[in-house]
C-alpha positions, 0 to 999 in steps of 0.5 A, spaced: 413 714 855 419 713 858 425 718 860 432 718 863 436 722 866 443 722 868 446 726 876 454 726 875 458 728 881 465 729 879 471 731 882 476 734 879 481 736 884 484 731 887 486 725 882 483 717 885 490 716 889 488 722 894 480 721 893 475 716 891 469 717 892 463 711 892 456 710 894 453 707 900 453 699 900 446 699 903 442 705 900 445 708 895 440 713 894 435 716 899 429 719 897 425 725 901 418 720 902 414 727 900 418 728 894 412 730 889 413 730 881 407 732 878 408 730 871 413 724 872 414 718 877 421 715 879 421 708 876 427 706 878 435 709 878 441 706 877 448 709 881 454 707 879 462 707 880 465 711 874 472 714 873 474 718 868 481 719 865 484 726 864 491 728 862 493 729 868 490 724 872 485 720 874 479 722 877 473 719 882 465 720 879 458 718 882 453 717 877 445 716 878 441 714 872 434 715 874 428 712 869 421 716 869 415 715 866 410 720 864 403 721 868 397 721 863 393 724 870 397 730 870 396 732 862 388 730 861 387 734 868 392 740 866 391 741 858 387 736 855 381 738 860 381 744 860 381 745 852 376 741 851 372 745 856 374 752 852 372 748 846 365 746 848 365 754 850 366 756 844 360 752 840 355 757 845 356 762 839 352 757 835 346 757 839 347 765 840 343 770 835 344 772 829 343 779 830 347 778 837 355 780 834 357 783 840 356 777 844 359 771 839 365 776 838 367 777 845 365 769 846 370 767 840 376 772 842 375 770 849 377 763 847 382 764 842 385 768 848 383 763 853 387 757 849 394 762 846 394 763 853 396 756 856 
């Protein structure tokens, strides 16, 4: 899946006339190198120029529009994994005896528990 975000610097108290504000040409955007989104991953970002009309006047705004894709790895090990495994658990109560109610109660509503926990 593909995701967009939108960073908005607006500056409202001086008009364009007395401030403008712009990108630097040769990297506009710098990212920490250990910058770690451990469900998303940058695709790629667009900074732009963007002016906005008001009553008063008009004022200079940045705006970087940044693209994600989701990480498949992070939801298979953080919720599709574990489930699975909570799953597996909670089929032992079929293997234990009949007799042993105790057990297989304290099986079934640890993992009820376990999985409304999440």
């Amino acid at each position: 899946m593909r995701y967009n975000f939108m960073l908005l610097f607006r500056q409202i108290s001086k008009t364009t006339d007395e401030l403008s504000l712009i990108w630097n040409r040769e990297k506009p955007i710098i990212l920490y190198d250990n910058l770690k989104l451990p469900q998303f991953k940058i695709a790629s970002y667009v900074p732009t120029v963007c002016n906005e009309t008001m009553h008063i006047g008009e004022y200079s705004c940045l705006k970087a529009e940044f693209h994600l894709h989701r990480s498949l790895g992070y939801h298979m090990v953080q919720s599709y994994l574990p489930t699975s495994l909570i799953v597996f658990i909670s089929w032992v109560s079929f293997w234990l005896d009949v007799d042993a109610i105790p057990a297989r109660v304290t099986l079934g509503v640890t993992t009820l528990l376990t999985i409304s926990s999440k």
